[in-house]
NUMITOR-101334 format. One record per residue: residue in three letters; y, x, z of N, C-alpha, C, CB in turn. Coordinates in steps of 0.02 Angstrom, whole numbers, plus 50000, padded with zeros to 5 digits. Atoms other than C-alpha are relative to their C-alpha. Glycine has a CB too. Layout:
N
(site 'ala',(Y,X,Z),(Y,X,Z),(Y,X,Z),(Y,X,Z))
...
//
This chain:
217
(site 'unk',(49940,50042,50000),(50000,50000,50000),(50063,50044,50000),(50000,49953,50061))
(site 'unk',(49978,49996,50012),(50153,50041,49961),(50072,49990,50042),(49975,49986,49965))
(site 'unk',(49957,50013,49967),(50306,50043,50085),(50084,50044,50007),(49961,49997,50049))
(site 'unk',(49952,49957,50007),(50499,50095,50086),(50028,49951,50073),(50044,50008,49916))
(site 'unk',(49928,50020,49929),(50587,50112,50258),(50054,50028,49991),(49991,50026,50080))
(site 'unk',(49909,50012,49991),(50764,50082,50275),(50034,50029,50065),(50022,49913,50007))
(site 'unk',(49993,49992,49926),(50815,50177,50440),(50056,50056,49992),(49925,50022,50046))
(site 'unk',(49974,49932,50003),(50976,50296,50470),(49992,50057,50052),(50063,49991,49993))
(site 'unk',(50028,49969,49925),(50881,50358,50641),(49951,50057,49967),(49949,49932,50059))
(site 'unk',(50045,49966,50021),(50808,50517,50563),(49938,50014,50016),(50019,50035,49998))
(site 'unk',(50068,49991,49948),(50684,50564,50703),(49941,49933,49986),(50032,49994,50096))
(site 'unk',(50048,50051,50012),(50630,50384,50683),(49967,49994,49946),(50021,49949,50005))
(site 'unk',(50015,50015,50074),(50617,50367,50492),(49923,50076,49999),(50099,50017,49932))
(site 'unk',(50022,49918,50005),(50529,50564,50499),(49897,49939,50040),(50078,50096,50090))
(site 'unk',(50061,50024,49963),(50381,50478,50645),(49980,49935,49967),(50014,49989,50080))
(site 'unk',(50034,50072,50032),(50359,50290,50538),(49959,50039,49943),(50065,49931,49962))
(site 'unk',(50036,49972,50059),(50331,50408,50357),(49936,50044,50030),(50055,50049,49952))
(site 'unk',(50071,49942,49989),(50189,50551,50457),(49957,49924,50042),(50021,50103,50077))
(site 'unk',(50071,50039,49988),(50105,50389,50556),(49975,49951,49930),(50011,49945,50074))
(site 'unk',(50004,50039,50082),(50117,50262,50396),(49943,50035,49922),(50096,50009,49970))
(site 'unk',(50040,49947,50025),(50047,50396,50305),(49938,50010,50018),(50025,50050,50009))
(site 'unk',(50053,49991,49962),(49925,50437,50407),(49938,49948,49996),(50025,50003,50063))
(site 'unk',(50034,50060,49978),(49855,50262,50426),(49984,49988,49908),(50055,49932,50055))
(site 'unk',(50023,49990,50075),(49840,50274,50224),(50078,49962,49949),(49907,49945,49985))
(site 'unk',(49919,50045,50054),(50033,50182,50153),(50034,50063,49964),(50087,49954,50067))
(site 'unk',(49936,49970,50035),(50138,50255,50031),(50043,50009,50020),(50025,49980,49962))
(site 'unk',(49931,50045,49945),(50314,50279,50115),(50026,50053,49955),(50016,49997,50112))
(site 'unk',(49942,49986,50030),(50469,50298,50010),(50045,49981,50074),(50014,49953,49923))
(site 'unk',(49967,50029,49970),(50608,50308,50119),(50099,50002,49989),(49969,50023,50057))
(site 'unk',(49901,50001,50013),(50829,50284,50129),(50018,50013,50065),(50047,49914,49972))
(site 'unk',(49970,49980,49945),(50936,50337,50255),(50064,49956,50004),(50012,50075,49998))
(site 'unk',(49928,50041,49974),(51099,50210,50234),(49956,49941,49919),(50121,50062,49990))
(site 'unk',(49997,50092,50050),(51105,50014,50153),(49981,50013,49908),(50118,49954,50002))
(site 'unk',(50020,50018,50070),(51143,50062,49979),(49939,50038,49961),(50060,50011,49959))
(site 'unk',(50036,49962,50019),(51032,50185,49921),(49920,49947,50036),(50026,50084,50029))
(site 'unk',(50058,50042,49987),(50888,50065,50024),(49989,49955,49951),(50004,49967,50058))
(site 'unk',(49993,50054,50055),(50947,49911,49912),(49982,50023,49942),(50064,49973,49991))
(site 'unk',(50026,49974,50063),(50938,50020,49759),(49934,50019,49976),(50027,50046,49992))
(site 'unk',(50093,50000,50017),(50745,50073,49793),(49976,49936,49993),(49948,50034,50063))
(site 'unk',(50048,50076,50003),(50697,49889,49838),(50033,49955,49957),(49992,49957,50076))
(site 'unk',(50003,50043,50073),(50754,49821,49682),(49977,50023,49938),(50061,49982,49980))
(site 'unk',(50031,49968,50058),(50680,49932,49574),(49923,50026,50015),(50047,50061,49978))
(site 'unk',(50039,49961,49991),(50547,50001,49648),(49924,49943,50023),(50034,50056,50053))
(site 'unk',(50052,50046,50015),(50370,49912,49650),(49956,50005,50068),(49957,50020,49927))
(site 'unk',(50011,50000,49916),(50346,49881,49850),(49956,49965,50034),(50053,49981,50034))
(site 'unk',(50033,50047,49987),(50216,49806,49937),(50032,49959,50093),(49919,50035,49989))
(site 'unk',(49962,50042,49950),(50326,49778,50090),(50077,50064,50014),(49936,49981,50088))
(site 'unk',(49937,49961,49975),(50509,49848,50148),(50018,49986,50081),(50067,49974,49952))
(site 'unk',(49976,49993,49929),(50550,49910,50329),(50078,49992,49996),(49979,50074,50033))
(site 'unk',(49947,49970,50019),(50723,49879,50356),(50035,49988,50071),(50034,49971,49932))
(site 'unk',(49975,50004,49928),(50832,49919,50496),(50078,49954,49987),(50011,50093,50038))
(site 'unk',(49934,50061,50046),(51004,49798,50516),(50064,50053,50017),(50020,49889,50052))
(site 'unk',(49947,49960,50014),(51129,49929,50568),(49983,50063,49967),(50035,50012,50056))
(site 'unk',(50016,49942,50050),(51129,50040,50415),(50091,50029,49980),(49945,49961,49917))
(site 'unk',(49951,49980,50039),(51280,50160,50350),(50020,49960,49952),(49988,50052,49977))
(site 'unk',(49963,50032,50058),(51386,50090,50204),(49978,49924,49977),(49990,50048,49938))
(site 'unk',(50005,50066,50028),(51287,49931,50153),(49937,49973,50059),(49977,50000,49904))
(site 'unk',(50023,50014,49919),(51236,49821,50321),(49929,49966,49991),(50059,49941,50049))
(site 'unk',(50073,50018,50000),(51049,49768,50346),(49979,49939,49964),(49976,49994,50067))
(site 'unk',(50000,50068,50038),(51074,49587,50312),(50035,50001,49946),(50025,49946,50034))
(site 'unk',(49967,49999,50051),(51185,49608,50165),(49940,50032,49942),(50069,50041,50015))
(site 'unk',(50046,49973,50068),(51045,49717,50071),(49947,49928,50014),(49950,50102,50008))
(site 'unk',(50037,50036,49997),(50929,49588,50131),(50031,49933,49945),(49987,49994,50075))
(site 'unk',(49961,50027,50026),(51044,49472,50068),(50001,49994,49932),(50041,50017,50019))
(site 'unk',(49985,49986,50068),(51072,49535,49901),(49923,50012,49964),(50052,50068,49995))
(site 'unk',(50054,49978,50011),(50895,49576,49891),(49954,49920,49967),(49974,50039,50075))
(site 'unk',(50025,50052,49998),(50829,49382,49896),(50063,49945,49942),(49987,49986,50085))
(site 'unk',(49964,50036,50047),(50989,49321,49783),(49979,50036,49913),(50089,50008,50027))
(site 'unk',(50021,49961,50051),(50914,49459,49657),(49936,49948,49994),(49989,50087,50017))
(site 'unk',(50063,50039,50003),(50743,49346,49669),(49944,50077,50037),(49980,49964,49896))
(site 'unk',(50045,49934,49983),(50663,49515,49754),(49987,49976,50064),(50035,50081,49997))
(site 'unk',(50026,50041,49960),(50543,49438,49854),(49946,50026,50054),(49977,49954,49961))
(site 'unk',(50044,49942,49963),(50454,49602,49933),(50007,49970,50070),(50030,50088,49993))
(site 'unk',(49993,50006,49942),(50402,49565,50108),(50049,50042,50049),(49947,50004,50014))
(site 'unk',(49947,49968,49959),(50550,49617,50233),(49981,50008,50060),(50058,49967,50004))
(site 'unk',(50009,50008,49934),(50513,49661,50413),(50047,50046,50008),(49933,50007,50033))
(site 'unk',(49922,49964,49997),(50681,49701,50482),(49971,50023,50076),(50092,49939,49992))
(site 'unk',(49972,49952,49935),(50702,49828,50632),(50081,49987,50031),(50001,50085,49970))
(site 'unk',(49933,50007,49993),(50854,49826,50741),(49987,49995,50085),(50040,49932,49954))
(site 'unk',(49984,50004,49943),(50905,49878,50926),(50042,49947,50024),(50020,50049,50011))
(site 'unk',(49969,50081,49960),(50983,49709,50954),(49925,49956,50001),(50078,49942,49935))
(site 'unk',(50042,50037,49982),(50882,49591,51050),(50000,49935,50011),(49986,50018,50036))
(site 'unk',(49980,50060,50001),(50964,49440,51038),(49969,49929,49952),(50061,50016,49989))
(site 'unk',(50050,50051,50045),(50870,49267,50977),(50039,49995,49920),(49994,49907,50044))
(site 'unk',(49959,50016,50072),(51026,49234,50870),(49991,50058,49954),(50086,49989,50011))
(site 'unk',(50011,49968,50075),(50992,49394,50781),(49937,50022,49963),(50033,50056,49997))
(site 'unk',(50069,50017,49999),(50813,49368,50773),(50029,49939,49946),(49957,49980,50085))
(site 'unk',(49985,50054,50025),(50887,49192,50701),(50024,50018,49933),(50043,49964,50040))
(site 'unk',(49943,49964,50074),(51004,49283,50550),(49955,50033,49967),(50071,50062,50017))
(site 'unk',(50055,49945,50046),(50872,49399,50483),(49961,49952,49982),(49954,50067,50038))
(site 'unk',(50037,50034,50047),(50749,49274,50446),(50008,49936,49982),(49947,50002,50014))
(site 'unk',(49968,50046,50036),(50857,49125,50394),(50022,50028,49929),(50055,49977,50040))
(site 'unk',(49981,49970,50064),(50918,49255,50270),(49963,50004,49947),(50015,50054,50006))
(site 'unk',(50064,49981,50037),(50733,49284,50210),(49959,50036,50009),(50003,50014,49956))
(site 'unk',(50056,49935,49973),(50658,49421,50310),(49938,49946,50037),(50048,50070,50079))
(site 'unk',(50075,50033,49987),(50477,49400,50344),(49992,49997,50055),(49941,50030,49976))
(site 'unk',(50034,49989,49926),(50452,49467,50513),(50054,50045,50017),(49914,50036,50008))
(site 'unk',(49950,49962,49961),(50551,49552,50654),(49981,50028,50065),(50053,49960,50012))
(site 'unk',(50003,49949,49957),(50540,49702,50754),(50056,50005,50050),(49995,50055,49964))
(site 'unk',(49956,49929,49965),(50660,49780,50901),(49958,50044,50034),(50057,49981,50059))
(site 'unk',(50020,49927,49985),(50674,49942,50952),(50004,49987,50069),(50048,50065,49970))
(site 'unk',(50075,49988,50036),(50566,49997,51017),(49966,49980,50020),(49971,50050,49992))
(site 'unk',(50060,50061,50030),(50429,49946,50960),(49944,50048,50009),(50006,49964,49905))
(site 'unk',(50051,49942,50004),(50241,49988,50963),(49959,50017,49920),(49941,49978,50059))
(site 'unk',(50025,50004,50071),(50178,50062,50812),(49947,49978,49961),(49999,50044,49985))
(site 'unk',(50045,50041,50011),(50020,49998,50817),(50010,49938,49983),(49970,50000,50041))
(site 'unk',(49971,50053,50012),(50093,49828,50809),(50029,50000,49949),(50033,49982,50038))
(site 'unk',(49971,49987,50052),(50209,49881,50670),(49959,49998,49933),(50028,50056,50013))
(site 'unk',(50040,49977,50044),(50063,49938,50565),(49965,49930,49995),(49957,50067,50020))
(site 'unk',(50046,50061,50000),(49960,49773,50609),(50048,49955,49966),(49971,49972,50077))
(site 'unk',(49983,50047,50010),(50114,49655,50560),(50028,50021,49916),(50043,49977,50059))
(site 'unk',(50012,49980,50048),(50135,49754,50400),(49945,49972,49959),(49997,50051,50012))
(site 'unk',(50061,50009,50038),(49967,49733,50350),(49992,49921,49983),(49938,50028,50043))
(site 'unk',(49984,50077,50001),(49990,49543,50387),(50043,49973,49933),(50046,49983,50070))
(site 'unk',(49935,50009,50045),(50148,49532,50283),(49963,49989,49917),(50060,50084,50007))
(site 'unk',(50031,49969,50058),(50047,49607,50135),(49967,49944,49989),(49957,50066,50005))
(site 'unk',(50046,50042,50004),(49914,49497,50160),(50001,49907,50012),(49961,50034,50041))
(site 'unk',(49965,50070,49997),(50022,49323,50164),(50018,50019,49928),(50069,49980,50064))
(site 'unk',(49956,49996,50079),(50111,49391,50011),(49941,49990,49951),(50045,50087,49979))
(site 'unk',(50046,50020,50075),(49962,49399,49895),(49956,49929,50016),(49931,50075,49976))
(site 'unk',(50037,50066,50004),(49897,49236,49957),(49922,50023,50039),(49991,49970,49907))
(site 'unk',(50067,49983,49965),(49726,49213,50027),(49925,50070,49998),(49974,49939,49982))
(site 'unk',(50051,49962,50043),(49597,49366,50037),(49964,49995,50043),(50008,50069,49972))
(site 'unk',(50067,50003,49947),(49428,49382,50113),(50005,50048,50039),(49927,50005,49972))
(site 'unk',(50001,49978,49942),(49409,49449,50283),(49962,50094,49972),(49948,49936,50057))
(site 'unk',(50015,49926,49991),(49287,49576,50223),(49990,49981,49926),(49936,50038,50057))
(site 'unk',(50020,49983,50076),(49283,49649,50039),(49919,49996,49981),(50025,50078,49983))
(site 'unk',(50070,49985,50013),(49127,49642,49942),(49981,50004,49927),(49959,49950,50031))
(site 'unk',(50012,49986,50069),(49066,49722,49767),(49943,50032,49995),(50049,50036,49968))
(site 'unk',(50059,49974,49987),(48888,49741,49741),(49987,50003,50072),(49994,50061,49971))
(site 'unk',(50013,49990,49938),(48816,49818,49899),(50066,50043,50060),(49933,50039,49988))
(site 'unk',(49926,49962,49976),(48983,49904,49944),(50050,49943,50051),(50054,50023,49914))
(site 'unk',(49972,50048,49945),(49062,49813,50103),(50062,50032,50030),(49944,49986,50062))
(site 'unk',(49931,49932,49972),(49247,49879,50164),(50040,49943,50024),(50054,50063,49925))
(site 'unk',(49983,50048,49952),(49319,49767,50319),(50084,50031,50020),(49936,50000,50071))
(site 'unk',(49954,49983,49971),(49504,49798,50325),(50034,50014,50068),(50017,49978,49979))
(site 'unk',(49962,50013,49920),(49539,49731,50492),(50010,50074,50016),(49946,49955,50071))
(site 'unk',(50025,49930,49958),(49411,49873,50565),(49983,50069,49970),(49937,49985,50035))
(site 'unk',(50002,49935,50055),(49441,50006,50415),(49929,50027,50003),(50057,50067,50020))
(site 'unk',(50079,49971,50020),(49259,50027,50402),(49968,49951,49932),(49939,49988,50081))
(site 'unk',(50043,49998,50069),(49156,50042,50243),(49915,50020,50005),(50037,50060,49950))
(site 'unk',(50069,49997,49984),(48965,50013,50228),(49976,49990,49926),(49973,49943,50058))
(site 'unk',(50031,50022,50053),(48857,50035,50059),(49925,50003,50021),(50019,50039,49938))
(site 'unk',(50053,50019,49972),(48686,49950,50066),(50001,49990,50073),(49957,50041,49982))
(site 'unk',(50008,50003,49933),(48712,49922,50253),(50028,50073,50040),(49923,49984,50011))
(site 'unk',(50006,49951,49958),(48729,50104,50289),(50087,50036,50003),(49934,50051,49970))
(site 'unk',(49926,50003,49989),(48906,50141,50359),(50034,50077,49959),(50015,49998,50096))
(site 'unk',(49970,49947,50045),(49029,50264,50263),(50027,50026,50031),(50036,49990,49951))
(site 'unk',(49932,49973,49973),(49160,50388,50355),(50046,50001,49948),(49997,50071,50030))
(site 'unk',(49949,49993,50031),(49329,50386,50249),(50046,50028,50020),(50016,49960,49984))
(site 'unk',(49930,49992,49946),(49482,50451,50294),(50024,49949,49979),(50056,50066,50000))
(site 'unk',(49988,50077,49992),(49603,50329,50287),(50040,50002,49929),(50049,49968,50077))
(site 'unk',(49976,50003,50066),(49689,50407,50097),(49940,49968,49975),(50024,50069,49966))
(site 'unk',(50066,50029,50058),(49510,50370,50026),(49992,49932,50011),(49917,50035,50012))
(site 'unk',(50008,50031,49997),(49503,50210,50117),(50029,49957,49951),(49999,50001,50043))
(site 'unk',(49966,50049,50025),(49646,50137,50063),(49988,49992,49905),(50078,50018,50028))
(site 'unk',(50035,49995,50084),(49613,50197,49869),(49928,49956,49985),(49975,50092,49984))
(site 'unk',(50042,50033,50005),(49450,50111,49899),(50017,49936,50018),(49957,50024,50026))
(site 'unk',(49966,50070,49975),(49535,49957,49950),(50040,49963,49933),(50063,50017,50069))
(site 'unk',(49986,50020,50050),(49648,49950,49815),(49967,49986,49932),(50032,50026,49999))
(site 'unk',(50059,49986,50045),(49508,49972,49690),(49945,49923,50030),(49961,50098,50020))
(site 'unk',(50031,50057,49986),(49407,49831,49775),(50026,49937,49997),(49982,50005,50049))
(site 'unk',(49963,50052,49991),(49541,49715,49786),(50041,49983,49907),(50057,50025,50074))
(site 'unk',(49993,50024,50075),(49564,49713,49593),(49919,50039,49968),(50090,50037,49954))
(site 'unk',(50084,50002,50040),(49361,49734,49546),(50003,49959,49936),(49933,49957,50051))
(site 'unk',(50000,50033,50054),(49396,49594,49406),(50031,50050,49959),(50031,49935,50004))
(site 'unk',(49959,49956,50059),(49488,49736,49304),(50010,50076,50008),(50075,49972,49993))
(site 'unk',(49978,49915,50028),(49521,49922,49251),(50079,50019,50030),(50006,50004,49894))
(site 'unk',(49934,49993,49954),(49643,49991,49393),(50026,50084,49959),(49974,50003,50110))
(site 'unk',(49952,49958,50047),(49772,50104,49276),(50008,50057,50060),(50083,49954,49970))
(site 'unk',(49992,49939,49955),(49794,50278,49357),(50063,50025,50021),(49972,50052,49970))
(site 'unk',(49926,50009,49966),(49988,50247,49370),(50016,49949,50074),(50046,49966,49936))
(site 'unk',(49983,50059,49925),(49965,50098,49479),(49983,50026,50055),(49956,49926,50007))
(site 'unk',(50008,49971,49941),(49859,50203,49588),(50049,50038,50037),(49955,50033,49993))
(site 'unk',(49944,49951,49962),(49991,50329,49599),(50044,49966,50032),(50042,50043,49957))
(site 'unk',(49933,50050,49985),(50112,50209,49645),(49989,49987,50070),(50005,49922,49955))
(site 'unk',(50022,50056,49903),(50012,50097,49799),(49976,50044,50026),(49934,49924,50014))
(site 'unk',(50048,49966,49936),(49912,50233,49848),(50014,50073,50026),(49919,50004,49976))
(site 'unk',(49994,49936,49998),(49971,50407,49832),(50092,50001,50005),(49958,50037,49929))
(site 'unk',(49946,49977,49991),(50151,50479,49877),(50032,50038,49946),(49995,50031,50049))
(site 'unk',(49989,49955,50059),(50209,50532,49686),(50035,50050,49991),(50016,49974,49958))
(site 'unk',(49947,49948,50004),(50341,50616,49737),(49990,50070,50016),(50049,49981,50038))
(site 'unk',(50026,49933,49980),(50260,50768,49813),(49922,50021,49997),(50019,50008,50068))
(site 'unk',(50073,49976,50041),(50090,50755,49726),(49990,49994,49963),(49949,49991,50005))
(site 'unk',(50039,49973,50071),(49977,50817,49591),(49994,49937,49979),(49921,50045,50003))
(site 'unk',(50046,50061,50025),(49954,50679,49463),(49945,49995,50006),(49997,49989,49946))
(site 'unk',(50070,49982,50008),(49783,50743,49455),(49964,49977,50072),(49991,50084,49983))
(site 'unk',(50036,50023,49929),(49777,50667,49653),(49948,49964,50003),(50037,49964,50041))
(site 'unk',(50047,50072,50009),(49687,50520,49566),(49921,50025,49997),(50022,49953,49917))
(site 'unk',(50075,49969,50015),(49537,50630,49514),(49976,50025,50048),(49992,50049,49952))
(site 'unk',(50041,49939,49906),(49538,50726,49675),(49952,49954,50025),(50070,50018,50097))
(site 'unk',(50005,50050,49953),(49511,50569,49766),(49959,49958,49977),(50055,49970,50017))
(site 'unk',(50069,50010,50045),(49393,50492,49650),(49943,50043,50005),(50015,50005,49931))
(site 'unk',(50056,49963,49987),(49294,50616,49666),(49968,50001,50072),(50015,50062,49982))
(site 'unk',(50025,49992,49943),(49293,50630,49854),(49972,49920,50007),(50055,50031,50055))
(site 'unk',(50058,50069,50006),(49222,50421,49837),(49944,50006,49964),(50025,49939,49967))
(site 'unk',(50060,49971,50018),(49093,50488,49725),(49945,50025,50025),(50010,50031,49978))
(site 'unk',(50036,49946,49947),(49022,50622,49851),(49973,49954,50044),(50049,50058,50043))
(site 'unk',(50020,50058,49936),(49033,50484,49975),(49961,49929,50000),(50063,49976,50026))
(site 'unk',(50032,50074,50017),(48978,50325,49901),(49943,50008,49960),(50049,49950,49959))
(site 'unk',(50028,50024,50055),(48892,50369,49744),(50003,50017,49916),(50017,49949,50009))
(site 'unk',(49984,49994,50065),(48916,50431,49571),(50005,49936,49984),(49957,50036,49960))
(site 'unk',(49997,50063,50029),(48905,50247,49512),(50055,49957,50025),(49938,49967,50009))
(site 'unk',(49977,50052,49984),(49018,50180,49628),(50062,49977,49980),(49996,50000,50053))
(site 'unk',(49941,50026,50019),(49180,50210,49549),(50011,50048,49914),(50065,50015,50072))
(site 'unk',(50007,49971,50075),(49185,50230,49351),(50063,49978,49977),(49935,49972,49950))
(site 'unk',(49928,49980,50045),(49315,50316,49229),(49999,49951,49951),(50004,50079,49961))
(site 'unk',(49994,50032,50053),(49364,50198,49100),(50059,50049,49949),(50021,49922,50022))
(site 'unk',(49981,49963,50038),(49422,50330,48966),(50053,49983,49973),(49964,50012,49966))
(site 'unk',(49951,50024,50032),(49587,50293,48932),(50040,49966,50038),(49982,49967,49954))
(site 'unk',(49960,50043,49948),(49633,50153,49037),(50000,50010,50071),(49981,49936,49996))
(site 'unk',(49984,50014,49927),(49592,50171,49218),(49924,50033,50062),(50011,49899,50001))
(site 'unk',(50078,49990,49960),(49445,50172,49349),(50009,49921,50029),(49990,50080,50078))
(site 'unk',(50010,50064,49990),(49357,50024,49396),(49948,49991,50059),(49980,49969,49935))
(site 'unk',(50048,49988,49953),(49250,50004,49549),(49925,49977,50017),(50028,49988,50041))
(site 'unk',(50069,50038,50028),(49069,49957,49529),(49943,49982,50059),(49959,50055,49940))
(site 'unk',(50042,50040,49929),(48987,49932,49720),(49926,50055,49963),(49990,49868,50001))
//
């Protein structure tokens, strides 16, 4: 998945991108309003962190401008005010969900994942393709019954790959939801393909020459 936080709290923004990461998300991030607004209208997001006091262009205003654009990326706004009424303003505006600081990150990561998983509409609890079983909740993966270790980059690549099985997943899109393009090898896709190979299966995830990889259980 795919995430851009909005935060001008460096230390903070620095600890959301190494755990976010960690846990397997993409993270683009901004440091003031406009430059945030400018990624999350262009940029192909599967949710936006955003904090409400930002430098030059104010939290609700990108939010704002964001939802009069029709840009309909899930919002979970941040913000050291604790007040209902501004709990009330952020998601009258259109934000999805709401954080204050601080917050626990575990929670953060769980209402994320939520967000995601309202936005595309209904998905099954636990994946399933062929004998290949991969339970988001509890990030565990089992083929034929017998459980997989992943880290959590391979997971999520295996996630995204399961969660479009009806079709040939393009090796840009991967880069996009699953990998950090900005400071890696195109060639990440093959790395990482390969390390599901070792792990699952030669069969389990096939090159489609040209177009993509497709995931076969």
């Amino acid at each position: 998945m795919r995430v851009l936080v909005v935060d001008d709290e460096q230390g903070l923004v620095r600890a959301l991108r190494r755990g976010l990461s960690a846990e397997g998300f993409t993270v683009d991030v901004a440091h003031d309003g406009a430059t945030g607004l400018a990624k999350a209208l262009v940029g192909d997001y599967d949710a936006v962190v955003l904090d409400i006091m930002l430098p030059g262009v104010h939290g609700y205003d990108v939010l704002r401008r964001l939802r009069e654009q029709d840009v309909w990326t899930p919002v979970l706004m941040l913000s050291a005010k604790d007040g209902e009424h501004d709990v009330a303003d952020g998601l009258d505006l259109g934000a999805d969900d709401y954080l204050t600081k601080p917050f626990s990150f575990v929670v953060l990561v769980a209402r994320l994942r939520a967000l995601v998983r309202r936005q595309s509409g209904p998905r099954p609890a636990v994946l399933r393709v062929g004998d290949l079983e991969l339970d988001p909740a509890a990030r565990s993966v089992t083929r034929a019954g017998a459980p997989v270790d992943l880290t959590a980059r391979e997971l999520t690549l295996l996630e995204h790959l399961m969660r479009h099985a009806d079709r040939v997943v393009p090796k840009l899109e991967l880069l996009d939801h699953v990998f950090d393009t900005g400071g890696e090898d195109p060639n990440v896709v093959e790395v990482y393909v390969g390390y599901l190979r070792r792990k699952l299966g030669r069969d389990a995830v096939r090159t489609v020459r040209g177009a993509g990889y497709r995931v076969a259980g």
